[in-house]
N, C-alpha and C positions, 0 to 999 in steps of 0.2 A: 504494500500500500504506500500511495507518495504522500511526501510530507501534506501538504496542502489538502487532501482527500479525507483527513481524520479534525481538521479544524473547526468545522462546522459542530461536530457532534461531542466535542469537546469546551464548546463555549454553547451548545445548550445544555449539558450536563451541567454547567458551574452554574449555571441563569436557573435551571429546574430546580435541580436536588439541592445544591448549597446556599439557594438564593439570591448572590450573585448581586450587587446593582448594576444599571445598567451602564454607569461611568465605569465599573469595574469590567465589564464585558468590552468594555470599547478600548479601555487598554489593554487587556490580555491578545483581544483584536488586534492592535498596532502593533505590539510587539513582536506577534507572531509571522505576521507582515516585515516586519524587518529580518527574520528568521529565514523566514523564506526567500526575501531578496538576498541576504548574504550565500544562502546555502546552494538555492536553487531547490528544483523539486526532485529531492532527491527519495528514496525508500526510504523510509522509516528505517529499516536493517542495516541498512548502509550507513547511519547515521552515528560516528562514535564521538569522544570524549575531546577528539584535538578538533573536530567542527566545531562543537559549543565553545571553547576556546579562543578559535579564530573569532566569532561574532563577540566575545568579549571582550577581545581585543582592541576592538571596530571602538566599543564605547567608552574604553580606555584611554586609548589616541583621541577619540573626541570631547574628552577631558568632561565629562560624563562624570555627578555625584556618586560616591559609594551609594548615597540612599537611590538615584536612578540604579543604580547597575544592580546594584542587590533586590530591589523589586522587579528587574526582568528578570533574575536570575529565579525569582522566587515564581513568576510566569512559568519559565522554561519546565521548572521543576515540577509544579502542578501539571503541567502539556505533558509530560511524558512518563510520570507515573501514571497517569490518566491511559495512555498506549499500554504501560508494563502491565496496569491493574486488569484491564482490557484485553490482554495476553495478543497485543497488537506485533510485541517485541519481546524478546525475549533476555534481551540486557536494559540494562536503564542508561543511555550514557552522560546521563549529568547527577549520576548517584554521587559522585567522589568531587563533584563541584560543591566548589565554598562559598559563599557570600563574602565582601568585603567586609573586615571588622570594623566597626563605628563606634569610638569613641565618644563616652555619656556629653559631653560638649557638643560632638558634632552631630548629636541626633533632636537636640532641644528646638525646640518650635520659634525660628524669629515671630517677634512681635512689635508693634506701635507701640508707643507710648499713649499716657492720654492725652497728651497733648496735641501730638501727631492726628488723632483721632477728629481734636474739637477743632484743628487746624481744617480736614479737610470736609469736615462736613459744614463751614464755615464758606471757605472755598465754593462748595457748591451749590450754599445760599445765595453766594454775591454775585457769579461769577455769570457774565451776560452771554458768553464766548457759546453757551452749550442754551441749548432750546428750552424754554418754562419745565413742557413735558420731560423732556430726557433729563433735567435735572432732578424734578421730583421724584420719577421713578428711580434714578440711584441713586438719591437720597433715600428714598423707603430701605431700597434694597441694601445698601449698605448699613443704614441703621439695623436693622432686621439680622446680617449676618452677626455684628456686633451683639445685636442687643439676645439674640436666641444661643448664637455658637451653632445654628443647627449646619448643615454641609451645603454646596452652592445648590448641589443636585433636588436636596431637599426643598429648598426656598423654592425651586423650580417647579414643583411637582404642587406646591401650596393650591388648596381652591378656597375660596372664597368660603366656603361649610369648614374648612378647618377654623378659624380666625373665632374666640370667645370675646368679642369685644367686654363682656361685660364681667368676665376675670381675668381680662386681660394676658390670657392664651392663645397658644398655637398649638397643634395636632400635628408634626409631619410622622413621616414614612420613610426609615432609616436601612440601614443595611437589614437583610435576610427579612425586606417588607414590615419589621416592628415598628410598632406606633408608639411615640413618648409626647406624652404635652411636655410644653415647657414655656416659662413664663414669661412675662416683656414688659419694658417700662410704661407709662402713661402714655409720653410723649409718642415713641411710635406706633403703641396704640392707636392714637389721636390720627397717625400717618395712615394707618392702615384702613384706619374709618373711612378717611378722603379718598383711601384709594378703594375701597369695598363701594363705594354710593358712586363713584366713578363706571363703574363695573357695572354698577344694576340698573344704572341708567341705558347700558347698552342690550341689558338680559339679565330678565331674573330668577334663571337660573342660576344656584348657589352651588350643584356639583363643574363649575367653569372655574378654567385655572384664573387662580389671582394675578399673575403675571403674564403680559400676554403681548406679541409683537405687532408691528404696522400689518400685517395680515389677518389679526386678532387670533392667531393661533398660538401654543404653551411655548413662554417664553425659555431659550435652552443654554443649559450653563456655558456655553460657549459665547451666548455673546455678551452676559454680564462679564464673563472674563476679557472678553475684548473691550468693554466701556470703560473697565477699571483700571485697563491698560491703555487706553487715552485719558483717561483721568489723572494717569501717572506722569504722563507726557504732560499734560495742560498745568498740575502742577509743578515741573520743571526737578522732579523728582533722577539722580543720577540713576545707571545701570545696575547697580551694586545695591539700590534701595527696593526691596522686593514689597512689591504691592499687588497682590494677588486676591481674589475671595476667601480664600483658607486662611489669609493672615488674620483678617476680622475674625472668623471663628478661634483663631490660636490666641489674640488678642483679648478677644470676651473672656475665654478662658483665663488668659496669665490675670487677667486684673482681677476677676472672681478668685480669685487663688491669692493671689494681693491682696486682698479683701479682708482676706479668713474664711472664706469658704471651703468648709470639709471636703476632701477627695471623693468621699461617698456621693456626697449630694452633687457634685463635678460631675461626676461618674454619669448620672441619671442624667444631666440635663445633654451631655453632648454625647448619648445614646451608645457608652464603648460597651464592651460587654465584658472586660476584663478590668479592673482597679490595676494592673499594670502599666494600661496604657493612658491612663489619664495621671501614671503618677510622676512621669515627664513634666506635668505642670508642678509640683512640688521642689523640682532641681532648677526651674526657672527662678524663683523666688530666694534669691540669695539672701537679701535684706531681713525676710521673715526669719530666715535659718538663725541669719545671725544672731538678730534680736534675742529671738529663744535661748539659744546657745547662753548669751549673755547674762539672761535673766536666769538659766536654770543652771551653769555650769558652778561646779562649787570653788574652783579657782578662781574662776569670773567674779562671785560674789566676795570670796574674800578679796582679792584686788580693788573692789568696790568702797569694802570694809576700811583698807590701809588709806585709801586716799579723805 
């Protein structure tokens, strides 16, 4: 069997059985795409341990993050136990491939500051250069990633039946399709209201996506990701300053963690399903460490003591 011939039934196996979203399909998608361009379409059998190799290479030279290469590598590796489990193959040749090791520094989540924050939703109050409408809407939206932490995909997916204006919730649908409310300040409340009566003046029907483009059809994380990358540009923002949709969510986070908000209660609102992976936000917060440290260490106290 060639490579290309088992792809199809291997990205609806991850979409069925494991749930899969569909941003997660669409990358296991591209990458497998690049597998195939490097490799060509070769058998499956034919396929050994210095091929994987070579395409790792590719992302090496192209000076490609350990966290990129280690999440294709981590594709590759689902793709082809998926062949081995399948008895497609009878070796696995990316058993004895390693992931690039990531050091706890280099895996913490950039984030804005708040100020950074009231700077550009300020910016997007003033700023004449961008249309009434396209402002508003990424104003919502941007408020909304900040103020939820929910994921771009989820924002996406939002209709107008999830939105509790009157406790001030939201309902999305997270990985493996789980539903979590989760809460939101007044203020974009107040946004969401303008933009729900927006909506119902067009149709009132309330299962219609809340976000929606100049077609009126479900607006799609690709192009919030494009707006907030002219948004970066119009702020004058250099290369090296990453401003992405996920940084809003990593940002809601660090400052909810800044706050003093329990890991647990972390946990619930940005839908992980392991206390592992929300506890990245715990090693961002130096300051808190320190503090504690301070307050509870018994040398810390006596030093306190002598002065």
């Amino acid at each position: 069997m060639k490579l290309s011939e088992i792809f199809s039934d291997f990205l609806i196996a991850k979409e069925v059985e494991e749930g899969c979203s569909s941003s997660t399909i669409r990358a296991y998608s591209y990458d497998l795409k690049i597998l195939h361009r490097e490799l060509g379409d070769l058998s499956l059998t034919d396929i050994k341990i210095f091929h994987i190799r070579k395409v790792l290479k590719i992302f090496y030279d192209k000076k490609y993050t350990k966290q990129a290469i280690a999440r294709k590598i981590a594709c590759y590796k689902s793709f082809f136990n998926f062949c081995y489990e399948n008895e497609i193959i009878s070796k696995n040749p990316i058993k004895a491939i390693k992931s690039p090791k990531i050091r706890p520094e280099e895996s913490l989540p950039k984030f804005l500051s708040q100020q950074d924050v009231r700077e550009i939703l300020d910016f997007l109050n003033e700023n004449k250069n961008i249309t009434y409408t396209s402002r508003m809407r990424l104003t919502i939206i941007i408020r909304l990633l900040y103020a939820s932490m929910a994921r771009v995909s989820e924002i996406c997916s939002l209709k107008v039946l999830d939105v509790d204006l009157d406790q001030n919730l939201i309902k999305v649908r997270g990985k493996g399709n789980k539903e979590r409310f989760i809460p939101i300040d007044k203020q974009t409340a107040n946004l969401l209201r303008i933009q729900i009566e927006n909506r119902t003046l067009i149709t009132t029907n309330l299962s219609t996506f809340l976000f929606v483009n100049n077609r009126g059809t479900q607006l799609k994380p690709r192009s919030i990701q494009q707006d907030i990358q002219n948004l970066k540009f119009l702020l004058g923002y250099s290369k090296d300053k990453k401003l992405t949709p996920h940084i809003f969510r990593h940002t809601g986070a660090t400052h909810l963690r800044q706050n003093g908000m329990d890991i647990s209660e972390l946990q619930d609102i940005l839908g992980h399903s392991s206390t592992n992976t929300t506890k990245i936000y715990a090693k961002n917060d130096l300051k808190r460490l320190k503090k504690s440290y301070s307050h509870y260490h018994p040398l810390e106290i006596i030093s306190d003591k002598k002065r």
